[in-house]
C-alpha positions in Angstrom: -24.8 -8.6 0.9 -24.5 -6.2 3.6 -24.7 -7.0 7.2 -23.9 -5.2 10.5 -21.0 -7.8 12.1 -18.8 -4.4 12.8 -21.4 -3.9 15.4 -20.6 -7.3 16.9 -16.9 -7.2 16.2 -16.8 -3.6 17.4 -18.8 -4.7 20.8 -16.1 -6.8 22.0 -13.5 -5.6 24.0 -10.5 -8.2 24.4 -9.5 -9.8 20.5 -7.5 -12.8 22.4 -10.6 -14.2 22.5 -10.8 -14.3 18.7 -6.7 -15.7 17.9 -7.6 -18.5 20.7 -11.2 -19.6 18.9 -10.5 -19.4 15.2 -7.9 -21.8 15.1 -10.7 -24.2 16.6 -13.4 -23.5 14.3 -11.1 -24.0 11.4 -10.6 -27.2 12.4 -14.1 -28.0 13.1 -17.2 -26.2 14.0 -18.5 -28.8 16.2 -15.5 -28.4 18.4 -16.0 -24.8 18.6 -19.8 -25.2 19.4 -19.2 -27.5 22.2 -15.9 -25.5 23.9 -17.7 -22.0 23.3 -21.4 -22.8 23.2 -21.7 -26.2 25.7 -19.1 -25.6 27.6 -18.4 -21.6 27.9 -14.8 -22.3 28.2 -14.4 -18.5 26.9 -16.4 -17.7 29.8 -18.9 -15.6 28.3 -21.9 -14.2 30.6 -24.4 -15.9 29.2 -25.5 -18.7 26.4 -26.9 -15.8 24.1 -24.0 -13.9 24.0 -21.8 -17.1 23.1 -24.2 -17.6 20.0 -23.8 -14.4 19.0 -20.0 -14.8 19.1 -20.0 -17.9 17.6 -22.3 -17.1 14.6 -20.0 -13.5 14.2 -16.8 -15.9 13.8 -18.3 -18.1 11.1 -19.5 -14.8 9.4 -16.8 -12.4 9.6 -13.9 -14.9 9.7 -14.4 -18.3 7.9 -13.7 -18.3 4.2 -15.8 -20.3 1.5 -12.1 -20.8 0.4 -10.1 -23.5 2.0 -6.4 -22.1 1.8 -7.5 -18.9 3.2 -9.1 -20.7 6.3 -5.8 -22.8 6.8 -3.5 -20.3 5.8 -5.5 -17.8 8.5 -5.5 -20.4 11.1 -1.8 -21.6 11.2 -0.4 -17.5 11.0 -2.6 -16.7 14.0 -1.1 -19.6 16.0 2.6 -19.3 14.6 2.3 -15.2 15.4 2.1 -16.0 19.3 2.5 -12.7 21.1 2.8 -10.1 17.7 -0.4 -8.7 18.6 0.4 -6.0 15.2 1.0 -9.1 12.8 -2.1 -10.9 14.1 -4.3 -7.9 13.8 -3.0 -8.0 10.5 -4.3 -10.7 10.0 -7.7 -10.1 10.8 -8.2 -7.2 8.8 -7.1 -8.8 5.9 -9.6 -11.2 7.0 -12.6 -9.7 7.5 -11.9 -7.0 4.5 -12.5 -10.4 2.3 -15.2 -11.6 4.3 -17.6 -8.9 4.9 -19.2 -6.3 1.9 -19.6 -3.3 4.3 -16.2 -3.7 6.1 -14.2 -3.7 2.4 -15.8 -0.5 1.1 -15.4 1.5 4.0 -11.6 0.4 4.4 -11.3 1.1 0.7 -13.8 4.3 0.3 -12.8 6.0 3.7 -9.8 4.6 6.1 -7.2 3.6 3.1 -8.3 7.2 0.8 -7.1 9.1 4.0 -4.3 7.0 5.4 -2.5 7.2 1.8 -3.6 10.5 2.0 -1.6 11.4 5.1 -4.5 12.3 7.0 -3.8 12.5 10.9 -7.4 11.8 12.0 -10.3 9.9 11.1 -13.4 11.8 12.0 -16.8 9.6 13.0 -18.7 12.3 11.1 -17.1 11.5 7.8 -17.9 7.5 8.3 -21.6 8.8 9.0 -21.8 10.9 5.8 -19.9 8.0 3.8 -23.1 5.9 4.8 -25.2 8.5 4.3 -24.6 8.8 1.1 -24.4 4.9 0.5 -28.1 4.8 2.2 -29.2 7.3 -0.5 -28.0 5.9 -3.5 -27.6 1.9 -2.7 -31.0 -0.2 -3.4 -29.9 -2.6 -1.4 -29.6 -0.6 2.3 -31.8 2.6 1.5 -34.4 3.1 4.1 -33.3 0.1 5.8 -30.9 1.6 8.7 -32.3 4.5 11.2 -29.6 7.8 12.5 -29.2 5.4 15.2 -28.0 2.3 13.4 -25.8 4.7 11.3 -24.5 6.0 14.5 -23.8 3.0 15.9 -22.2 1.2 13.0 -19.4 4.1 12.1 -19.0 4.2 16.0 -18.1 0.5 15.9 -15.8 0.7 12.7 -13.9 2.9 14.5 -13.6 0.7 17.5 -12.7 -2.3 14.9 -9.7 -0.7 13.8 -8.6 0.9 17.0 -8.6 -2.8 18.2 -6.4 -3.9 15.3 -3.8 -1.0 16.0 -4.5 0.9 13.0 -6.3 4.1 15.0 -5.5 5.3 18.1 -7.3 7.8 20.4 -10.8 8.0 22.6 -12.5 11.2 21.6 -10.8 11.8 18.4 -9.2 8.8 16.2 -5.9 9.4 15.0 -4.0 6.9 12.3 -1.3 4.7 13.9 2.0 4.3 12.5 1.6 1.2 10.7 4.9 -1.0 10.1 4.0 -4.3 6.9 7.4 -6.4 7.7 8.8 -8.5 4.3 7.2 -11.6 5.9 3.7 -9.6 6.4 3.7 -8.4 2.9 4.6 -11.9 1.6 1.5 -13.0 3.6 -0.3 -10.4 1.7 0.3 -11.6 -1.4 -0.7 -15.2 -0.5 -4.4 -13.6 0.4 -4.3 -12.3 -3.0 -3.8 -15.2 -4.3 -5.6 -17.6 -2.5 -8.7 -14.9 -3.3 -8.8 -15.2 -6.7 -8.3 -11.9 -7.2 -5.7 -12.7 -9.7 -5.2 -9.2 -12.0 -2.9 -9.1 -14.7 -1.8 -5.7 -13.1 -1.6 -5.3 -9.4 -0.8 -1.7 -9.5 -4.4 -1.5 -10.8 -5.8 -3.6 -8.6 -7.8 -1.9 -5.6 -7.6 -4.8 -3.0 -3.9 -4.1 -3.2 -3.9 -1.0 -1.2 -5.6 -2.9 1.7 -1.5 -4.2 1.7 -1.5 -0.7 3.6 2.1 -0.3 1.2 2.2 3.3 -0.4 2.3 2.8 -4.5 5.6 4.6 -4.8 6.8 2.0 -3.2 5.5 -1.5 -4.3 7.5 -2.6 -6.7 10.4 -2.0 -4.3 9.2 -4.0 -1.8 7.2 -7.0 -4.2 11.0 -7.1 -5.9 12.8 -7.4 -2.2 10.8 -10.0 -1.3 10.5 -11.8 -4.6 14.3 -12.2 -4.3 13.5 -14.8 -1.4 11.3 -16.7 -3.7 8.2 -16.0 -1.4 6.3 -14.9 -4.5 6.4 -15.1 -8.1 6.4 -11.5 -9.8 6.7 -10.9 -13.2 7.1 -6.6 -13.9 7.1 -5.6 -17.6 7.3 -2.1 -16.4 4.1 -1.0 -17.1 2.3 -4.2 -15.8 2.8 -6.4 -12.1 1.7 -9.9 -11.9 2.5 -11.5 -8.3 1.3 -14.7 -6.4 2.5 -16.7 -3.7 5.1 -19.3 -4.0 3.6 -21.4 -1.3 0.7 -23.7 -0.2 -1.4 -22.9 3.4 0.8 -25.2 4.8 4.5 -24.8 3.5 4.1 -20.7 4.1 5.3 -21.0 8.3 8.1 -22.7 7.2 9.1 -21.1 3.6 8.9 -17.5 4.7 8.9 -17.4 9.0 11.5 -19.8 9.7 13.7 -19.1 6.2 13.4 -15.2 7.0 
């Protein structure tokens, strides 16, 4: 089902206050509620605007699968100050969590960053949902110019915010750097997903990775040397998954690294 949190997620300015609260509503929702809600310790303006934050992190963020939620929660504390890694994180993230998100990372921002493309114009976002309007039963008619505006203006502000564009006028793609340990991490969302393929190389969820084809087996092989995944190439066909649980992957590929 499609819904507009980019709008939310694009709205707000500082993503600190994300990393500090999702750890807390892992843990417990009631926590949150009274720390963000009761007692505005995130120092939001007013009690509707805390709602709205609140409701967006249970919606764009928190898994209906467990090992994703804990697996989320302990990177985001363990990162600390690598703001790229974290963002990383939350792409990954919302990509599984929200319809609208996934498609226009797969359709639109990963087609032209594996194509090499230096900028990411808002007008080809607006024909994308255009065109998604017209032929989807599920949204056509329901959003006016305005909310189309709005929303590709916010996906762009999403992923300036999680270092993938750059720019104000004109977004340009950022050089984007997937260290071993990220990619490992990666694979662990794969797995912990479900999305289990007997061929990643076919699999379209792999590109969100953001690691060219040419070079995945190269760098699924380098890391499966570590034993932070299990691979199994036939030449033709790729099977990977992660070698660890939520709570073994700190120490297995962070501190072993």
């Amino acid at each position: 089902m499609y819904n507009t949190d980019i709008n939310i997620l694009g709205g707000i300015p500082d993503y600190s206050l994300i990393y500090a609260a999702l750890p807390l509503l892992v843990e417990g929702k009631d926590d949150l509620h009274e720390s963000l809600v009761k007692n505005n310790e995130f120092d939001f303006r007013t009690e509707r605007s805390r709602i709205r934050f609140f409701t967006l992190l249970t919606s764009a963020f928190i898994s209906d699968k467990a090992e994703i939620n804990e697996l989320s929660s302990q990177l985001i504390q363990h990162l600390g100050n690598d703001e790229k890694s974290r963002a990383l994180v939350l792409f990954w993230l919302f990509s599984l969590n929200n319809k609208l998100f996934y498609e226009l990372n797969r359709d639109v921002f990963l087609k032209y960053f594996f194509q090499g493309r230096a900028e990411l114009p808002k007008s080809d976002v607006i024909a994308y949902l255009k065109d998604k309007l017209a032929t989807n039963e599920e949204m056509k008619g329901r959003w006016t110019e305005s909310t189309i505006n709005t929303v590709a203006y916010k996906y762009l502000s999403v992923l300036k915010r999680l270092h993938l564009l750059e720019g104000v006028k004109k977004k340009t793609f950022c050089f984007v750097r997937v260290s071993d340990e990220m990619l490992a991490v990666f694979v662990h969302f794969y797995t912990y997903s479900n999305r289990n393929n007997n061929n990643i190389l076919e699999d379209e969820f792999f590109s969100f990775s953001l690691i060219p084809k040419e070079n995945t087996v190269a760098r699924l092989k380098k890391i499966g040397k570590k034993d932070w995944i299990k691979m199994n190439y036939t030449g033709t066909s790729l099977r990977v998954e992660g070698s660890y649980k939520p709570n073994e992957i700190i120490d297995g590929i962070f501190r072993r690294a």
